[in-house]
Structures are given as C-alpha cells and as structure tokens.
C-alpha atoms as a printed R data frame, in Angstrom:
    type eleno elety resid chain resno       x       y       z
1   ATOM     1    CA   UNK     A     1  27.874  -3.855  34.504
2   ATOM     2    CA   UNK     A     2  26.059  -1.907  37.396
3   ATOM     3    CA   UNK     A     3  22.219  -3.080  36.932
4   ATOM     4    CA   UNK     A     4  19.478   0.090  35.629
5   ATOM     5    CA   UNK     A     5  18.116   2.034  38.429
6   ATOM     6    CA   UNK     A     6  15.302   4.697  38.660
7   ATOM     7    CA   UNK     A     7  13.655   5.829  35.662
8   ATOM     8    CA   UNK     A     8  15.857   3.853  33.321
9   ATOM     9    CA   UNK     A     9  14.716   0.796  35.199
10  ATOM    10    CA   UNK     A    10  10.994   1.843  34.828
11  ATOM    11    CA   UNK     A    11  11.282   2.171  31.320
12  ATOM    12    CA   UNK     A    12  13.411  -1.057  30.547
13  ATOM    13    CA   UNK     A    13  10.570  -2.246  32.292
14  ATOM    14    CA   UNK     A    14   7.831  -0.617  30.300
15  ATOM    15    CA   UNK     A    15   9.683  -2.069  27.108
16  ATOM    16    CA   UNK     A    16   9.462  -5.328  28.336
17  ATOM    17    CA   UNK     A    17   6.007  -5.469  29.174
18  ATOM    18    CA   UNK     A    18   4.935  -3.823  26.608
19  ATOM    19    CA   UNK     A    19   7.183  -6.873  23.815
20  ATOM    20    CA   UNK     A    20   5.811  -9.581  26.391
21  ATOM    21    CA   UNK     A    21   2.258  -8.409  25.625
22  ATOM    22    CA   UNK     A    22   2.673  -7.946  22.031
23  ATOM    23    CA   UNK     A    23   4.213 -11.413  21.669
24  ATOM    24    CA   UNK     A    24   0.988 -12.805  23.668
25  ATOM    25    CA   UNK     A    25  -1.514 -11.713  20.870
26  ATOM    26    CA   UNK     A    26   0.489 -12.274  18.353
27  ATOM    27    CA   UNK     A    27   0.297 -15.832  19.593
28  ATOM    28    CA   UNK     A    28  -3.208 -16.351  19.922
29  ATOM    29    CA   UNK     A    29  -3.972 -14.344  16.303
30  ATOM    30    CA   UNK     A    30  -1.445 -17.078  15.293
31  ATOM    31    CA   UNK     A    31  -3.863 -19.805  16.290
32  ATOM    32    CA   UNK     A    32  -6.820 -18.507  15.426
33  ATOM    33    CA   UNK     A    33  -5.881 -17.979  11.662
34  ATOM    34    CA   UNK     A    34  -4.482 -21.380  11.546
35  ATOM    35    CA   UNK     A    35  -7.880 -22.893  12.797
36  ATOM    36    CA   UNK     A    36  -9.923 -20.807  10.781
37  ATOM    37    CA   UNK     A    37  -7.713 -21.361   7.490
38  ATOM    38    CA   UNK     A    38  -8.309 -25.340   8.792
39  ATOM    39    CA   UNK     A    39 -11.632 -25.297   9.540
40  ATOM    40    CA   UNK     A    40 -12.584 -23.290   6.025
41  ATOM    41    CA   UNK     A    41 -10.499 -25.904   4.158
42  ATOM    42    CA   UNK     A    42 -12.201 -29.214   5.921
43  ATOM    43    CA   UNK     A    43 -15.169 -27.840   5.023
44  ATOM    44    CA   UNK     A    44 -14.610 -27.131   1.675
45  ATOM    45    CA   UNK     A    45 -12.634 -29.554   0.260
46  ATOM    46    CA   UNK     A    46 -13.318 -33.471  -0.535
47  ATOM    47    CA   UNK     A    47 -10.558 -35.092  -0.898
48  ATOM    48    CA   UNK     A    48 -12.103 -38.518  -0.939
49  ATOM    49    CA   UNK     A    49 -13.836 -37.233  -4.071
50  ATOM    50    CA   UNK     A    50 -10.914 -36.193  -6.147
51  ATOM    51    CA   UNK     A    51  -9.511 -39.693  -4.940
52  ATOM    52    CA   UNK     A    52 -12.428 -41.502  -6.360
53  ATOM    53    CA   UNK     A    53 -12.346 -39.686  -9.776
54  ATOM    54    CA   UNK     A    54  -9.606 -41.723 -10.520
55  ATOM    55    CA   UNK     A    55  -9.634 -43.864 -13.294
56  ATOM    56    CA   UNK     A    56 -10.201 -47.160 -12.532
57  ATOM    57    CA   UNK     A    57 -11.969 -46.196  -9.372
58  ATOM    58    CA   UNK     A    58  -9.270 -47.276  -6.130
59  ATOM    59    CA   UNK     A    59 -11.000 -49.868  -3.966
60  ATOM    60    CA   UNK     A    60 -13.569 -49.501  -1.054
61  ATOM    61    CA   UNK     A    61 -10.541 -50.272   1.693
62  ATOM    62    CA   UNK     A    62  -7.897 -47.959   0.306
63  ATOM    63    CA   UNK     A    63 -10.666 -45.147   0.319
64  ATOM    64    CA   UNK     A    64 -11.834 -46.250   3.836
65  ATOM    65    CA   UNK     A    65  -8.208 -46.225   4.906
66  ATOM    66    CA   UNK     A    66  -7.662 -43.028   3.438
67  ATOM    67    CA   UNK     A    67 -10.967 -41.664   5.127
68  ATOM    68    CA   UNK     A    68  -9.062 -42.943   8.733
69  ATOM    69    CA   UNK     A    69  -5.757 -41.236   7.912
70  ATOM    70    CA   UNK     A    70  -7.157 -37.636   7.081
71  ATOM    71    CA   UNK     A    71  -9.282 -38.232   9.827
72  ATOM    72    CA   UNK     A    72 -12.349 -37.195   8.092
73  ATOM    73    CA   UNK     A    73 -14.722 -39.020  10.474
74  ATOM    74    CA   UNK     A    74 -13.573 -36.589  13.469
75  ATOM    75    CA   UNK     A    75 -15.165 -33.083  14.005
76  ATOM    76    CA   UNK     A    76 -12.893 -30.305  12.826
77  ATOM    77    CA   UNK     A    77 -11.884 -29.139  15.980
78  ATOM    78    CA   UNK     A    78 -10.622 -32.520  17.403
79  ATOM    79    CA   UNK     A    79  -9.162 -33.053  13.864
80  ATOM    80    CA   UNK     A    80  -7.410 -29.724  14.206
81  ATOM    81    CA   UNK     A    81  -6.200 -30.332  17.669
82  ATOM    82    CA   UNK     A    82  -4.432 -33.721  16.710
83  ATOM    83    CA   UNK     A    83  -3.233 -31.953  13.713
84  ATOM    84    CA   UNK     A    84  -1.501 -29.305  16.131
85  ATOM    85    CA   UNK     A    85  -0.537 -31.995  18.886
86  ATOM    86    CA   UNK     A    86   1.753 -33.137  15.924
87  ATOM    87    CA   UNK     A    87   2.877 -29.877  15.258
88  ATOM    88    CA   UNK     A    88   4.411 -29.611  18.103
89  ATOM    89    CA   UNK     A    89   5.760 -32.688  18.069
90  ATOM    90    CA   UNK     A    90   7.280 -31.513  14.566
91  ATOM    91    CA   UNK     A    91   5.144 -33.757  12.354
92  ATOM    92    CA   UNK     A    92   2.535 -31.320  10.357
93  ATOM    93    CA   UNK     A    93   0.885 -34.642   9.401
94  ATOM    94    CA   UNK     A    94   0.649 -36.280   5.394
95  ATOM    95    CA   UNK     A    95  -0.542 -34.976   2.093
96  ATOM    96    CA   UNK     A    96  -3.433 -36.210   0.360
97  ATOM    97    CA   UNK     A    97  -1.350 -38.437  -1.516
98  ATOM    98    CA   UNK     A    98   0.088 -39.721   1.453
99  ATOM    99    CA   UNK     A    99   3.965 -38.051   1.893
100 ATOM   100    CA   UNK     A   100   5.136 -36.648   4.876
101 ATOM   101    CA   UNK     A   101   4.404 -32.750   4.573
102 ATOM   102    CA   UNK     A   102   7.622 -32.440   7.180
103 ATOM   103    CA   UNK     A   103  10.024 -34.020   4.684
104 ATOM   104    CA   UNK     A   104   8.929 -31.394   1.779
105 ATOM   105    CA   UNK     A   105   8.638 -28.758   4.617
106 ATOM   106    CA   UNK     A   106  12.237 -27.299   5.034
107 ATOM   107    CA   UNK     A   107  13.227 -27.174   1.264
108 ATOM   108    CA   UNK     A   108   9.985 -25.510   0.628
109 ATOM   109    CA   UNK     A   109  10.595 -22.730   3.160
110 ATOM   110    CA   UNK     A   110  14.063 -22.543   2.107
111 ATOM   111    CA   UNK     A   111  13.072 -21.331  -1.642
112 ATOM   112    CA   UNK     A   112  10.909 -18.896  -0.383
113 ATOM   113    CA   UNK     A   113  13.283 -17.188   2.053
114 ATOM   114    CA   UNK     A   114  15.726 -17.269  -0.007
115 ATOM   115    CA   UNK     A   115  13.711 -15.421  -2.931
116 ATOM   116    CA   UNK     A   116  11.867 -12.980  -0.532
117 ATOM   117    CA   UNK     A   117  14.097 -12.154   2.158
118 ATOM   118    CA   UNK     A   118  16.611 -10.913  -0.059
119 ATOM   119    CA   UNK     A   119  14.433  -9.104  -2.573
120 ATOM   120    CA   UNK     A   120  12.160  -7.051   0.463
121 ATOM   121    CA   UNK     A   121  15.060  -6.372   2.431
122 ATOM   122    CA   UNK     A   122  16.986  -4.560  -0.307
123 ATOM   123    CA   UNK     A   123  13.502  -2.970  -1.667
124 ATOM   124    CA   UNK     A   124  12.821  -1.611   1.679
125 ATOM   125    CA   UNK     A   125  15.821  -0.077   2.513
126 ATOM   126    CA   UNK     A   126  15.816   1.469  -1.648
127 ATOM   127    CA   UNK     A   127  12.359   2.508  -1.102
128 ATOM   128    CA   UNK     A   128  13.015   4.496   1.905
129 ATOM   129    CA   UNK     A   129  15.671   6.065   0.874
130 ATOM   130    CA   UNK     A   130  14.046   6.949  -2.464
131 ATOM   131    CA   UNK     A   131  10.683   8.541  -0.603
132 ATOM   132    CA   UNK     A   132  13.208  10.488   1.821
133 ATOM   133    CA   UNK     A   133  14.730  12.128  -1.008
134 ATOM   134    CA   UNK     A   134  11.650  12.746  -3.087
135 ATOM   135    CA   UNK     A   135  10.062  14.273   0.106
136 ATOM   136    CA   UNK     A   136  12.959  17.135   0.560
137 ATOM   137    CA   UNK     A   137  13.296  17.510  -3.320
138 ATOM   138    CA   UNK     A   138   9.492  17.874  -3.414
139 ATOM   139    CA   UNK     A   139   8.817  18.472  -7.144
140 ATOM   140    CA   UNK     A   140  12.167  18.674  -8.852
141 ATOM   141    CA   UNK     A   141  13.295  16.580 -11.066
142 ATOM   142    CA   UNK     A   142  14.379  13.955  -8.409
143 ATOM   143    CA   UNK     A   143  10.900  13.782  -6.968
144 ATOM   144    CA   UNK     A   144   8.800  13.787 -10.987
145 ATOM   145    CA   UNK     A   145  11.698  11.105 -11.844
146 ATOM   146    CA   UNK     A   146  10.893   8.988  -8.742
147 ATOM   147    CA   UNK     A   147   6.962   9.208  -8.700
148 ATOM   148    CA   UNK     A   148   6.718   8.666 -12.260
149 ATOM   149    CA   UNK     A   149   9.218   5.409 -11.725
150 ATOM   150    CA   UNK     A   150   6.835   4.134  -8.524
151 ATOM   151    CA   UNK     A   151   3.760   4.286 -10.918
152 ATOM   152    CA   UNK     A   152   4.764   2.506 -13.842
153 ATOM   153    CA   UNK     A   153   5.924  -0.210 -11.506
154 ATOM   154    CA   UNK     A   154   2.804  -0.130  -9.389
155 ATOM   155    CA   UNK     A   155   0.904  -0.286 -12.593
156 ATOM   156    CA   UNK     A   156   2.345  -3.066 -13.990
157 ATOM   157    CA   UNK     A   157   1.336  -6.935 -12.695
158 ATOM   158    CA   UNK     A   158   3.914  -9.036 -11.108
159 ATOM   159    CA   UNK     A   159   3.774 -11.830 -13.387
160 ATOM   160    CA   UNK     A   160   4.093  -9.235 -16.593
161 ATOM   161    CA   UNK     A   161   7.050  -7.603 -14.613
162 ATOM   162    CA   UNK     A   162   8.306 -11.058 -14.491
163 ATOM   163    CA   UNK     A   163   8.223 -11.652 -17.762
164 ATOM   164    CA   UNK     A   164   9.551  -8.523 -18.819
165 ATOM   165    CA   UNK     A   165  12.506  -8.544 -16.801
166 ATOM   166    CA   UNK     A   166  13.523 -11.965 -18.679
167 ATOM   167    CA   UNK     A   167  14.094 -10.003 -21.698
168 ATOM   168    CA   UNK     A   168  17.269  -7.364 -20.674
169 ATOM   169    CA   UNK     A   169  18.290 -10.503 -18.880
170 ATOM   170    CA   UNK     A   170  18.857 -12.284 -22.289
171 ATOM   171    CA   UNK     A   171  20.310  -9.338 -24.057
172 ATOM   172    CA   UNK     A   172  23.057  -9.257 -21.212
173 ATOM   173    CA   UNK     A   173  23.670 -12.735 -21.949
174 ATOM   174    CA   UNK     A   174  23.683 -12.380 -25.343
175 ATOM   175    CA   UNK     A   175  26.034  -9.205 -24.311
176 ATOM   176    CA   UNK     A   176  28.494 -11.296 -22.432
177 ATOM   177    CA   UNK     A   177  28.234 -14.397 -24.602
178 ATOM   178    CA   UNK     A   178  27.517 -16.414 -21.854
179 ATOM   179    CA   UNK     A   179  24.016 -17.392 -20.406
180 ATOM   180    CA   UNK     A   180  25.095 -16.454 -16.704
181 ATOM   181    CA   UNK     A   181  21.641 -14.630 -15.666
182 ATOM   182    CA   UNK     A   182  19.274 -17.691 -15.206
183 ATOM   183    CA   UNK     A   183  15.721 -16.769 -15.507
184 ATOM   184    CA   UNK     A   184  14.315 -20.806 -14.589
185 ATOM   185    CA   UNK     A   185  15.335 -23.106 -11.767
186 ATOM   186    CA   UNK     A   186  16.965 -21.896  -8.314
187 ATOM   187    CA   UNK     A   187  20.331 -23.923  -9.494
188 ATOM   188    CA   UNK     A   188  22.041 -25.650 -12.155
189 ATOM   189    CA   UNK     A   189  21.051 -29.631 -11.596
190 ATOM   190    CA   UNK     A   190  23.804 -31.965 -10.542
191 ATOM   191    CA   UNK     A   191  25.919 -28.890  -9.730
192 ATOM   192    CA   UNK     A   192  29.239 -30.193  -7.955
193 ATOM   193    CA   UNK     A   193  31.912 -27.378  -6.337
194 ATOM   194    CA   UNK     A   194  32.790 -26.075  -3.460
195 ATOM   195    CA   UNK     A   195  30.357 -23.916  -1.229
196 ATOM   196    CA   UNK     A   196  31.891 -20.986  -2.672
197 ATOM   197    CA   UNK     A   197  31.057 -21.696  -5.817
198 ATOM   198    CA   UNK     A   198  27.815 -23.461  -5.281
199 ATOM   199    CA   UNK     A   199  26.975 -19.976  -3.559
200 ATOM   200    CA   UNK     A   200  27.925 -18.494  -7.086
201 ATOM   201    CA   UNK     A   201  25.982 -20.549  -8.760
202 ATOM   202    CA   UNK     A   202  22.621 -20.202  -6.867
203 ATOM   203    CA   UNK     A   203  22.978 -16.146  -6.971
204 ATOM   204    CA   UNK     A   204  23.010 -16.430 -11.010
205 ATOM   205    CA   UNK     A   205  19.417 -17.914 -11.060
206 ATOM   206    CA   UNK     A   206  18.837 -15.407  -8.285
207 ATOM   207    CA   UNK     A   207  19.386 -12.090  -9.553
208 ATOM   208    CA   UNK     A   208  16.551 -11.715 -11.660
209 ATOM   209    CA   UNK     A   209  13.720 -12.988  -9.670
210 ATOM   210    CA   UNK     A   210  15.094 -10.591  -6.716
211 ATOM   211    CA   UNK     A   211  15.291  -7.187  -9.157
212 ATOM   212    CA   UNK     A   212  11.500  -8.592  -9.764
213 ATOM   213    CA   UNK     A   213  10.345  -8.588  -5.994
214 ATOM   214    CA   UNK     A   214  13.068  -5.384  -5.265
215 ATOM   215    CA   UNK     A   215  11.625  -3.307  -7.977
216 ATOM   216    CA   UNK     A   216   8.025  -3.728  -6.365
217 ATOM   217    CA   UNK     A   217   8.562  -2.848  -3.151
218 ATOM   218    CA   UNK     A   218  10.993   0.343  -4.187
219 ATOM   219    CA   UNK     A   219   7.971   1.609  -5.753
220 ATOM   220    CA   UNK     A   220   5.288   0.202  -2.745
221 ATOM   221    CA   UNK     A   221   7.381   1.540   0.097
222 ATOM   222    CA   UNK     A   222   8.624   5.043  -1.879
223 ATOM   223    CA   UNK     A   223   5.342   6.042  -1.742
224 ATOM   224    CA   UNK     A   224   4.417   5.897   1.914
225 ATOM   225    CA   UNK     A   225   7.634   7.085   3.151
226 ATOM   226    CA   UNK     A   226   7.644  10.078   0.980
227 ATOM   227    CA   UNK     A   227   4.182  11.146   2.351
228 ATOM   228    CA   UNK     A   228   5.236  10.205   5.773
229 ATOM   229    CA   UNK     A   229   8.409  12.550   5.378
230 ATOM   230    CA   UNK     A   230   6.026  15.306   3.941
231 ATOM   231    CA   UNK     A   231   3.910  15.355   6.867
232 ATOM   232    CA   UNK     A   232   6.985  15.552   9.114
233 ATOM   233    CA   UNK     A   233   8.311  18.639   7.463
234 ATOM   234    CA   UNK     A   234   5.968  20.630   8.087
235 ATOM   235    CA   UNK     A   235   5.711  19.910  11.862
236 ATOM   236    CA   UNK     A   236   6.536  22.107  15.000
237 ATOM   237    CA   UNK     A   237   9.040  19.740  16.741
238 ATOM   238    CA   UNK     A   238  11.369  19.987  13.648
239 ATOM   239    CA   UNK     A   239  11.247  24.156  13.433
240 ATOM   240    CA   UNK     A   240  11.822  24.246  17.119
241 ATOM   241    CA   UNK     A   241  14.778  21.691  16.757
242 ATOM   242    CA   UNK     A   242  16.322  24.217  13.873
243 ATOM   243    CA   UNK     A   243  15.381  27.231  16.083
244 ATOM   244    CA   UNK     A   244  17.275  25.457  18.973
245 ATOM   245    CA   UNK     A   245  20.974  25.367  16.627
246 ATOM   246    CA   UNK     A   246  20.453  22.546  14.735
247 ATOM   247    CA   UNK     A   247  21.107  22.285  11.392
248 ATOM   248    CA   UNK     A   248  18.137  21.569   8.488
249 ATOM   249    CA   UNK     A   249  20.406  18.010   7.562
250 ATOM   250    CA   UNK     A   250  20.657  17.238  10.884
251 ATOM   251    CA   UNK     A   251  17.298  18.065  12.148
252 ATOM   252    CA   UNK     A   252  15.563  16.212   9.410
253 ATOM   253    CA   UNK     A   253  18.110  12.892  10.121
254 ATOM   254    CA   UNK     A   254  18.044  13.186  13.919
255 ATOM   255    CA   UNK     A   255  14.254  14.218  14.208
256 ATOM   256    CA   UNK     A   256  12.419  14.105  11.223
257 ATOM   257    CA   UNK     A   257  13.356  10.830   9.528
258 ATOM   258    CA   UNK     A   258  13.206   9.507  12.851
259 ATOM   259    CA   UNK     A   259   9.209  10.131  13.790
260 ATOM   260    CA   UNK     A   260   8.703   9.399   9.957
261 ATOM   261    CA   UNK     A   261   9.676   5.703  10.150
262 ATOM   262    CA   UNK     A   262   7.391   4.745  12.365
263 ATOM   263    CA   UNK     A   263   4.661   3.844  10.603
264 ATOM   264    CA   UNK     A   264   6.784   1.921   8.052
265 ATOM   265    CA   UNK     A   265   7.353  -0.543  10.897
266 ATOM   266    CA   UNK     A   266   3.957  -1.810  10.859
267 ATOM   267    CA   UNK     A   267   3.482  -1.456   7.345
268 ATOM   268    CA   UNK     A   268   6.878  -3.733   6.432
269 ATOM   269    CA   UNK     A   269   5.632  -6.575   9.225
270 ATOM   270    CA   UNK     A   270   2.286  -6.979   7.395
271 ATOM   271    CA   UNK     A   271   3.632  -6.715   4.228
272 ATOM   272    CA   UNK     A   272   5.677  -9.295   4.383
273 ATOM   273    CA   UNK     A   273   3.742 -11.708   4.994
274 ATOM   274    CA   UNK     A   274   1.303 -11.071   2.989
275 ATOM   275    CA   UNK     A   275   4.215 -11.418   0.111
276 ATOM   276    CA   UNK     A   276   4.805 -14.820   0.607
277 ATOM   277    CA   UNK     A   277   1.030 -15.422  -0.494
278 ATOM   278    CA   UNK     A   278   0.966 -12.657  -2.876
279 ATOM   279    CA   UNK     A   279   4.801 -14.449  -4.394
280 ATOM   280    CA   UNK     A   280   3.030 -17.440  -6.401
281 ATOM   281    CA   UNK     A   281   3.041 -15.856  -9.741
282 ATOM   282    CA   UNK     A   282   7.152 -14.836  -8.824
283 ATOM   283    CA   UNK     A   283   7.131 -18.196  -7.886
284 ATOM   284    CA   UNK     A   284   5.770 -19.986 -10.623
285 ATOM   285    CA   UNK     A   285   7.729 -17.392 -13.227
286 ATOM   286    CA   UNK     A   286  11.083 -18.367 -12.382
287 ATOM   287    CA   UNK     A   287  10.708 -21.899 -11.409
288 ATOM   288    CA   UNK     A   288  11.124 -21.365  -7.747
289 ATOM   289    CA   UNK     A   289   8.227 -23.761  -5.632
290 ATOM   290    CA   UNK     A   290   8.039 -22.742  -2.344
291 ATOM   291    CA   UNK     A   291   5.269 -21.936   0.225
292 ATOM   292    CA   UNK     A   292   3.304 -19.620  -2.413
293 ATOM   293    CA   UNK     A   293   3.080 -22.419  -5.206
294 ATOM   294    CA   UNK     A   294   2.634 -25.332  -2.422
295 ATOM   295    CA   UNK     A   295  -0.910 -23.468  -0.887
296 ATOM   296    CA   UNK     A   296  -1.752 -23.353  -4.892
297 ATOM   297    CA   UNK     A   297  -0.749 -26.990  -5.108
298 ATOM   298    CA   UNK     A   298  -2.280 -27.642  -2.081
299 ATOM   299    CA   UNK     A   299  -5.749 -26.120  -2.709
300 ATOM   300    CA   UNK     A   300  -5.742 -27.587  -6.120
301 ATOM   301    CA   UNK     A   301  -5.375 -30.845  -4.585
302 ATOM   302    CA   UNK     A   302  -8.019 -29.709  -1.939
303 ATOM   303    CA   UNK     A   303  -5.270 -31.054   0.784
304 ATOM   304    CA   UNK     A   304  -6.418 -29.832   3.946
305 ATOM   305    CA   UNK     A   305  -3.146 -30.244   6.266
306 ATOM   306    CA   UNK     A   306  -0.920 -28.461   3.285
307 ATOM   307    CA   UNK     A   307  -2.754 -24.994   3.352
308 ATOM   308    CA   UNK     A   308  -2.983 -25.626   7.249
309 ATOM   309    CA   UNK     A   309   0.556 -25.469   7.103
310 ATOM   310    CA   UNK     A   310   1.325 -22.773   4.736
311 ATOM   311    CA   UNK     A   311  -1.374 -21.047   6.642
312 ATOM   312    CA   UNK     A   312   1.108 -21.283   9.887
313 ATOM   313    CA   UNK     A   313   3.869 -20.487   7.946
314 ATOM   314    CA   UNK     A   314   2.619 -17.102   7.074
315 ATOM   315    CA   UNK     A   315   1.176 -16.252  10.204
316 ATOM   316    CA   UNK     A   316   4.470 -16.940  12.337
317 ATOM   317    CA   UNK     A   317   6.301 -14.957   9.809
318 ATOM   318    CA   UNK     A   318   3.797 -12.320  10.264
319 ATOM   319    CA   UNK     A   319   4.255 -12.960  13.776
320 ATOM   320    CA   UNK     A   320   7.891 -12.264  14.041
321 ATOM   321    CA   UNK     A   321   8.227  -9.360  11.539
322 ATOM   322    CA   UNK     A   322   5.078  -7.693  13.738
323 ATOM   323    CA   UNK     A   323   6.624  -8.457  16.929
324 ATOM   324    CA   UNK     A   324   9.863  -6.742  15.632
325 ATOM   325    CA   UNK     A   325   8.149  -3.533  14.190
326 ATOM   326    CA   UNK     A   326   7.043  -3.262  17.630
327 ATOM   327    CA   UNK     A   327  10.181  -3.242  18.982
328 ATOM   328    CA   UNK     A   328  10.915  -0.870  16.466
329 ATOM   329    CA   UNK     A   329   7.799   1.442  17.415
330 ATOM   330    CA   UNK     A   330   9.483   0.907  20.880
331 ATOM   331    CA   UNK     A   331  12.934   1.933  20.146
332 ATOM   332    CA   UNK     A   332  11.149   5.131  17.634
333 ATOM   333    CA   UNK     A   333   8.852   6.197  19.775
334 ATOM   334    CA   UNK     A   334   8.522   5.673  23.653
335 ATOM   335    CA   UNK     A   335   4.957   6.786  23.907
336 ATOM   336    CA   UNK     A   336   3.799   3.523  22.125
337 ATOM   337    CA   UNK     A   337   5.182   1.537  25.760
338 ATOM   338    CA   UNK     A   338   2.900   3.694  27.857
C-alpha cells in the first residue's frame, strides 16, 4: 500500500498527535486521582483501630506487625509510591485482613464488566436512536411517548428500579412455569456443562440486572441526543446541504446526525466510569460483587490499598473510554485535531 502523501499525510499526522497528547493527560489525571483517592483514605482511615476493637483485643506483636505490613509508619507519599512500584509489578498489595487484593482482583473486575458493559452499550446505542427520532418527530406522539418514558425512569432510583424489575421477572416465570429469569447470583453454584451452556446459564441471571442498567441510560442518553439533534436542525450547514440536492433523510444521516454525536462522545467516556461507582446499589440488588460493592467493602473496612485500587480501576476505565471519544471527536469532527 503506497504510504499517505501531502495533505493526507499532514492530517494522519495531526490525528496522531493530537491521540498521543490526549493519551499523555489522561495518564497523569490517572495518577493524580489515584494518589489523591490514597492519600484521602490514609488519612482518614485507622485500620489499626478497627483491628483493636476486636474482642479479645489481638496482641501487641500481631498489631505491630500489622502496623509494618500496611506500612503505616511511612509518609503517604513513600507509602503510595511502594504501593505503585507493586502495581506495576502486578501486586496491588494486601487487604486489611491480610489477602492478596490481586487474587480477588480479576473475578471482581470480571462481574462488573460483565454487568456494565453489556447494559451501557445496548442503552447507548437505544438511547440515541430514541433522541434521534424524538428530535425529527418533535412533539408527536413518538416524541410525548419517549419524553414521558425518559422521565419516569429518570425519576425513579436505581435500587427501586431494581426492585421493581424483579417483579415482571417473576410473573414470566410464573408464566413459563419455570424460574429461568434469575434475579440473585451471577450463576447457578456448582453449575457443570459445556461452555455453551454455561454461557446460557450466566445470561439467565443476566437479563434482568442489564434491562436495569439499559433502561437508565435509554432514558439518560435520549435526552441529550434529542436536544443535540434539535440544535442541529435548525442549522445553516444542513439547509445548504438540502439546497445543494440532497435529500432531508440523507442530509440529516450524512450531516446532521453526524455533527450531533459529538458531544455524546465525551459524555459516554465520563459516564461510564462514573457507573461503575454509581453501580453498587445494581450491585448489591442482584447479588453481583464487583468493583462498586468492593470500594463499599473496602471503605467499610477503612482498607486503604482496596479503594486505592478501585480508585485505579475507574480512572483507567475512564481513561480508555475518554481516550476513545477522542478518537471519536477526531474521526466526527477534524477541527478538534487543529
């Protein structure tokens, strides 16, 4: 493949410089928030407290050996550089009760991407479409129908739609006869069969937690993009494009929805993240403990290097879904690489 020259090669170049810089502060807002989530929790919590509040009392040795483990007799920012030397290294230190955070690490991450990724991805795409079509339908019955769907969600708290969402799920069952939409647990214990069927088994327990996260962002994400689309339809470039020979559908699809998008990039990249956090109560509905219930856990059990780590975890996921909406913004709108 002959290699981009001229002006495509300036702007491939543009692109890349303008990821490469993105990536870079993404990076160093990555460390800061871990440090200041550490250095808020180190000075708020006492875990050598809560350890001698036991009854009986544990020994002077096991709390001065505990004192040398969590490092409390370091300041915070040497403790919090040794805690991110391991890091690296792939060893995010113990808990307060002394197990390897690592070992609970990957399962706990697991749960969470599993319930999330699933649920935003098909309440994003939903949402969108939903706000498009409420935009060019502006105040028909497709538009009153949608708005007065995105409030009642909105309105409603995530651990009430929760617990509401358990009850249609019973009356299928009780439909069906069988109890095959799971409202507790992420699968059925001791569960032996193939993958296949293991698969089968896990998206039983899933489908209700995921309508709970979907219906939530449907309702979030409607919103925005429908006001995004309204101020689109009303704009200059989009006349000129139908005064040009282009058709209304095809003007609003290759133009419109287009410039209308971009500020759901940003939007979905934060939002995400900030789900994970906001996802205890989901969490903690349906039996699924992941990184939402394990900062609860963790500040409940003032544990310093746990909400370090859940800390992380959010802010690389943040990270990467920010780093691609700006390759989206890039791809959208070329002005942004200027």
């Amino acid at each position: 493949m002959q290699a981009p020259t001229g002006p495509y090669r300036k702007a491939l170049s543009d692109v890349i410089g303008f990821l490469v810089r993105r990536l870079a502060n993404y990076i160093v807002l990555c460390l800061v928030a871990t440090f200041l989530a550490f250095a808020l929790a180190s000075l708020t919590f006492d875990p050598i407290g809560i350890l001698m509040q036991r009854n009986p009392p544990p020994p002077d040795a096991v709390i001065q050996a505990k004192r040398v483990d969590l490092m409390l007799d370091q300041p915070i920012p040497q403790r919090f550089l040794s805690w991110l030397g391991g890091v690296v290294q792939g060893d995010f230190g113990q808990t307060v009760a002394g197990h390897p955070i690592t070992d609970e690490l990957g399962r706990r991450i697991g749960v969470s991407l599993r319930l999330f990724l699933l649920g935003v991805t098909i309440g994003v795409i939903c949402g969108v479409v939903l706000g498009v079509v409420s935009a060019i339908r502006q105040y028909k019955l497709t538009d009153h129908v949608a708005t007065l769907f995105s409030f009642v969600i909105l309105s409603i708290p995530v651990f009430v739609l929760g617990t509401l969402l358990k009850q249609p799920a019973q009356a299928f069952n009780d439909l069906i006869g069988s109890n095959y939409l799971q409202t507790l647990g992420e699968a059925t214990p001791g569960f032996q069969g193939t993958w296949f069927e293991s698969l089968g088994d896990r998206l039983r327990y899933l489908i209700v937690p995921t309508l709970t996260i979907a219906l939530g962002q449907i309702a979030f994400y409607s919103r925005y993009q429908r006001s995004a689309m309204l101020d689109v339809l009303g704009s200059d470039f989009l006349r000129t494009a139908q005064a040009k020979g282009l058709t209304r559908r095809r003007a609003l699809f290759k133009h419109g929805l287009r410039t209308a998008l971009i500020p759901m990039a940003t939007l979905f990249a934060f939002g995400f993240g900030l789900l994970i956090t906001g996802g205890t109560f989901t969490e903690r509905i349906f039996g699924w403990y992941g990184m939402g219930d394990w900062l609860i856990s963790g500040v409940t059990a003032q544990d310093t290097n746990v909400v370090a780590t859940v800390t992380l975890f959010i802010a690389v996921l943040v990270l990467i879904s920010g780093w691609l909406s700006d390759v989206l913004y890039a791809a959208l709108d070329p002005r942004v690489r200027v």
